[in-house]
N, C-alpha and C positions, 0 to 999 in steps of 0.2 A: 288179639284175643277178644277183643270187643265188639270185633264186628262177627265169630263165630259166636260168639253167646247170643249176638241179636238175631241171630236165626233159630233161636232155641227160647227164646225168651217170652211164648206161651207158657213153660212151663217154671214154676215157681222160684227151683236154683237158680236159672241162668239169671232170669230178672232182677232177683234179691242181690247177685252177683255185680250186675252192670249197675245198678242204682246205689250199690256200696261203692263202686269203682268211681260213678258221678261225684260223690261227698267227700268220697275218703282218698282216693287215690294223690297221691304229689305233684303227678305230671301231670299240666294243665290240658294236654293231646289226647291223655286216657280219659280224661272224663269228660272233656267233649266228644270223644270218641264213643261213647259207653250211652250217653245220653241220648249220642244221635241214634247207635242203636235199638233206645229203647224206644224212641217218639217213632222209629220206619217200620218196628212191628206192632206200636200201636198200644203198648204194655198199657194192662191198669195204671200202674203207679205213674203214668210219663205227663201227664195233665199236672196232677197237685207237685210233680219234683220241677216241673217245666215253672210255675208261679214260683214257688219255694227258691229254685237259682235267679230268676230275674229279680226279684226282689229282694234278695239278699246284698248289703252293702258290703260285709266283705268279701264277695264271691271275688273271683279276677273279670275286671271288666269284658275278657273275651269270653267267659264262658257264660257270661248275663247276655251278652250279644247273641251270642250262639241259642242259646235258650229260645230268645225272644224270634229269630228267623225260622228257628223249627215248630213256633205254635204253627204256619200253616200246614203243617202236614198232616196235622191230627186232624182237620178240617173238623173244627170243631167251636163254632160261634162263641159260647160262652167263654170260653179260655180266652178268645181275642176280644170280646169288651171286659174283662179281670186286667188285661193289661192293659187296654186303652184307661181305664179307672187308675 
């Protein structure tokens, strides 16, 4: 389901959708799942949720992992010195 909403995730549902799925979901697969989809279409929200998981202590370490491999694909400088900081 999370990789059809990240095809869709210009538009306001899907994105609100998979960034709930990122925080709220149980299963640690959907919301890495849901997150990767939002960082591969580039969504508003996937920069400030991308800092918000990696630095969250009680995230689950795979999904602070996961967070921190997908800042390159925003290609996007300042997000990668926020984590080198």
């Amino acid at each position: 389901m999370a990789a059809a909403l990240g095809s869709r995730c210009e538009r306001p549902g899907p994105a609100t959708a998979l960034a709930d799925a990122v925080t709220k979901d149980r299963v640690l697969e959907v919301r890495g799942d849901a997150l990767t989809a939002l960082v591969q279409c580039k969504a508003p929200a996937a920069r400030e949720l991308l800092a918000k998981i990696w630095n969250d202590n009680k995230a689950p370490v795979e999904l602070r992992e996961r967070a921190v491999s997908l800042v390159v694909m925003l290609e996007d400088p300042g997000l990668g010195a926020g984590l080198v900081a």
